[in-house]
MINUDREN-644885 format. One record per residue (C-alpha): residue number from 1; residue in three letters; y, x, z. Coordinates in pm, whole numbers, plus 50000, padded with zeros to 5 digits. Layout:
! residues N
k = NUM&r = ALA&c2 = Y&c1 = X&c3 = Z
...
//
This chain:
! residues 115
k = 1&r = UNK&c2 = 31790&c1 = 61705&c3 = 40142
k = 2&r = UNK&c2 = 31488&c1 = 61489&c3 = 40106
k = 3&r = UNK&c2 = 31355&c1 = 61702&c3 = 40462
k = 4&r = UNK&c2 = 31676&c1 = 61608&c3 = 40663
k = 5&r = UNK&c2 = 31657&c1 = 61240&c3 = 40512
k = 6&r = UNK&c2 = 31285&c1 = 61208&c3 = 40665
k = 7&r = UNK&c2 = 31455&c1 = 61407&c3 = 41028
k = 8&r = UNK&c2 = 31809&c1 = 61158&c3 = 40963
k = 9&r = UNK&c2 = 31561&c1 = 60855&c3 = 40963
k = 10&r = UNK&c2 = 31310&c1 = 60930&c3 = 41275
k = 11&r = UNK&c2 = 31613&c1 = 60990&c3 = 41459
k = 12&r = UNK&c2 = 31769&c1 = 60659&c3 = 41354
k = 13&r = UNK&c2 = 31460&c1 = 60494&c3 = 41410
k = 14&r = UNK&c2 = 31391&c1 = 60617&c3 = 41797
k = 15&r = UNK&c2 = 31835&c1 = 60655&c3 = 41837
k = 16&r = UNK&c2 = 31695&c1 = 60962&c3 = 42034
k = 17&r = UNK&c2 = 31674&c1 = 61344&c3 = 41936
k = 18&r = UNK&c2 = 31467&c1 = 61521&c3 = 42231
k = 19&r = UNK&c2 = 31386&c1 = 61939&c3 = 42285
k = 20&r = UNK&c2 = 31096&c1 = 61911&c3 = 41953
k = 21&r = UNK&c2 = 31327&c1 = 61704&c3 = 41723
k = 22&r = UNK&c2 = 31640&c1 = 61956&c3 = 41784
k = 23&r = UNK&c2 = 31375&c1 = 62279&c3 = 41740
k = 24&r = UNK&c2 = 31258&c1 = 62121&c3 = 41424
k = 25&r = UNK&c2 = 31576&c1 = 62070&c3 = 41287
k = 26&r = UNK&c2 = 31713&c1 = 62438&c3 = 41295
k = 27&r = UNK&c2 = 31361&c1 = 62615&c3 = 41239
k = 28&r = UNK&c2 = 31242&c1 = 62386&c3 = 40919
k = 29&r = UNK&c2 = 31523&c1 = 62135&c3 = 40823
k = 30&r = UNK&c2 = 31842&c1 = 62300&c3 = 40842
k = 31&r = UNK&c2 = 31701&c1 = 62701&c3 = 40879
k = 32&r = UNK&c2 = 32048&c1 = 62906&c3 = 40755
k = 33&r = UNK&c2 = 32362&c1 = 62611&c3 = 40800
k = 34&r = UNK&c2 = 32491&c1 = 62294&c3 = 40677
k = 35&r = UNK&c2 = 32589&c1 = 62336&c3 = 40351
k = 36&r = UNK&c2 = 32715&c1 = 62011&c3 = 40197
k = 37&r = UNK&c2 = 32948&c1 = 61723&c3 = 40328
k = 38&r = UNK&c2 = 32642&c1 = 61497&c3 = 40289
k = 39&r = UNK&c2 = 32467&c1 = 61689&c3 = 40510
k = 40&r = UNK&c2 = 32730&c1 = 61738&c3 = 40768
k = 41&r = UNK&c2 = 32832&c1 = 61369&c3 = 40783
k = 42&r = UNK&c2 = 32468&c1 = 61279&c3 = 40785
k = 43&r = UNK&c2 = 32457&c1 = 61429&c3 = 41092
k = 44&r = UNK&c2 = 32739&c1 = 61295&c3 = 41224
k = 45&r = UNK&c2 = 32601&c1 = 60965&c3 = 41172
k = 46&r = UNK&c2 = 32280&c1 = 61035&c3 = 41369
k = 47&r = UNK&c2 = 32511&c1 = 61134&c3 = 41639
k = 48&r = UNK&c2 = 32718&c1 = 60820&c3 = 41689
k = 49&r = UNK&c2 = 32346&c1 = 60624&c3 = 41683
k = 50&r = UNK&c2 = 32220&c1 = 60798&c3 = 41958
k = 51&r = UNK&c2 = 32105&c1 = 60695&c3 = 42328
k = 52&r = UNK&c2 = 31902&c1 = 60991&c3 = 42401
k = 53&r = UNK&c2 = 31978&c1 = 61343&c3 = 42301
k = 54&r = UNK&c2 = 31812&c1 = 61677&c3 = 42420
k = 55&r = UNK&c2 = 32085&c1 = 61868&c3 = 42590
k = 56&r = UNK&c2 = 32147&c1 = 62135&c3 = 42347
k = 57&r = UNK&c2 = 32232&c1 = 61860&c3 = 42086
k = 58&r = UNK&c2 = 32602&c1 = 61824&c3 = 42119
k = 59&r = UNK&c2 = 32665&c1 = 62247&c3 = 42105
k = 60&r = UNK&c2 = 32440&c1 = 62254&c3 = 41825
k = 61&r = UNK&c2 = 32640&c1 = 61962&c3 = 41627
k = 62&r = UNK&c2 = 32975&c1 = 62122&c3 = 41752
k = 63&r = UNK&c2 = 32893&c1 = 62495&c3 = 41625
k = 64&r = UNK&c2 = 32696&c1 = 62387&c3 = 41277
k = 65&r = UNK&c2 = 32988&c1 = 62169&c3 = 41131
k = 66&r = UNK&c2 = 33240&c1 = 62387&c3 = 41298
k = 67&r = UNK&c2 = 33111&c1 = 62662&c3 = 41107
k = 68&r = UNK&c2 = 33026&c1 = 62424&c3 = 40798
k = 69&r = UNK&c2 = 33420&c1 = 62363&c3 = 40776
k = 70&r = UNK&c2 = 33503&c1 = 62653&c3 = 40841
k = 71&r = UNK&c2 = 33310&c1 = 62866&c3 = 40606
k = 72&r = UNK&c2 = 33146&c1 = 62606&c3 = 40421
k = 73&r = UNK&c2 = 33415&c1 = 62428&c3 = 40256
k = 74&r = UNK&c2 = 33698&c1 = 62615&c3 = 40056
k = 75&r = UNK&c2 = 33887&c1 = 62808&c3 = 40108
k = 76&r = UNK&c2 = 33682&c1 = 63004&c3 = 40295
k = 77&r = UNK&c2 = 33789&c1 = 63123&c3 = 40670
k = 78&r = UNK&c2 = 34088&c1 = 62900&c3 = 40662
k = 79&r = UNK&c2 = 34154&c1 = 62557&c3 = 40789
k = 80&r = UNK&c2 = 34354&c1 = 62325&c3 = 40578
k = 81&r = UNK&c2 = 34501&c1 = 61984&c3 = 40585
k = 82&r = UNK&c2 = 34234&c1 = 61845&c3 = 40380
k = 83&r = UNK&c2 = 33954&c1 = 62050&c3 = 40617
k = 84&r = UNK&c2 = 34150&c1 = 61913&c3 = 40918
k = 85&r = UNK&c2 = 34166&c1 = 61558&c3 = 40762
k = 86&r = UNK&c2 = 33769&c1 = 61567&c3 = 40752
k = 87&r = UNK&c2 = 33567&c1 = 61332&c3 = 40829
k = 88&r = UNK&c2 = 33691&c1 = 61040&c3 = 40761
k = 89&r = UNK&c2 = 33669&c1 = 60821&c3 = 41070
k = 90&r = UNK&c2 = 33631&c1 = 60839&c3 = 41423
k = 91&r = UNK&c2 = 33366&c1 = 61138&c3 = 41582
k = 92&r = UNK&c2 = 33141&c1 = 60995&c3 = 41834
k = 93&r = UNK&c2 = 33277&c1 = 60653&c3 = 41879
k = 94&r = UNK&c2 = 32916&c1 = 60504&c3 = 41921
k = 95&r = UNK&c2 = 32830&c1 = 60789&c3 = 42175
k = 96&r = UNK&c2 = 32674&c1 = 60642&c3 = 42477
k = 97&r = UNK&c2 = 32773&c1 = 60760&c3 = 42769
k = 98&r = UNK&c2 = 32438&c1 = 60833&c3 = 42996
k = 99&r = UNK&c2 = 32274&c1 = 61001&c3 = 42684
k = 100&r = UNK&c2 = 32147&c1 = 61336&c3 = 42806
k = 101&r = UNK&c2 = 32358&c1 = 61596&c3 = 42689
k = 102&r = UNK&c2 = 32660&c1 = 61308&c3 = 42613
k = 103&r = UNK&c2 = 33006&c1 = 61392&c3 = 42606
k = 104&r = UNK&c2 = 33156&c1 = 61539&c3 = 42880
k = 105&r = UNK&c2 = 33382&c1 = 61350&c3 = 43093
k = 106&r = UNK&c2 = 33746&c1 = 61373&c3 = 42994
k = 107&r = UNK&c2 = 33996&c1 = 61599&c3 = 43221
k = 108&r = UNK&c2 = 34359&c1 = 61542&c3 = 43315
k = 109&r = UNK&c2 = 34551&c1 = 61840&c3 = 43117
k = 110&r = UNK&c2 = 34794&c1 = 61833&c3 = 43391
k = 111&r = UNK&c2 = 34540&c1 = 61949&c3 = 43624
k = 112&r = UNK&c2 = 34418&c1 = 62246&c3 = 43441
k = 113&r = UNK&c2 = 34495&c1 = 62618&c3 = 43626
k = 114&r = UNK&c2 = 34835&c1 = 62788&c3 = 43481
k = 115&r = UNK&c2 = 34820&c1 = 63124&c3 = 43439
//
């Protein structure tokens, strides 16, 4: 973990992850998936300290501890109370807003199209 430590503390430093960081991170860092908690909520953590992210960020986050919970932790392919329990805490509560890539703005579910 000692390579996503050294990634984990750059981007803490600069609270930015830009196009080179992101590359880095699933070419050398994290090559195959997450595959501990620690490494999961690590990067978690880098994502509520961020002001600047590249714009593939957030999709790459969502899919890589979606598929970390999913598969990652047992049992395997299902989703249980304890998986839907984790993490503990709030997810992106320190998101800014005008970070590149930031959370979408929320939409009224009343004025979503019925089929």
């Amino acid at each position: 973990m000692s390579a996503l430590r050294e990634f984990a503390d750059r981007a803490l430093e600069t609270n930015r992850i830009g196009f080179g960081d992101l590359r880095r991170l699933q070419r050398d860092v994290l090559p195959l998936r997450i595959t501990t908690t620690d490494e999961a909520e690590l990067l978690l953590a880098i994502d509520g300290s961020l002001v600047r992210a590249d714009r593939d960020w957030t999709d790459y986050l969502t899919d890589a501890v979606g598929e970390f919970t999913l598969w990652g932790m047992g049992p395997a392919g299902r989703i249980t109370q304890a998986k839907a329990d984790w993490p503990p805490g709030s997810i992106g509560c320190g998101a800014s807003e005008d970070r590149v890539g930031g959370p979408a703005p929320a939409r009224d579910p009343s004025s979503a199209d019925r089929s």
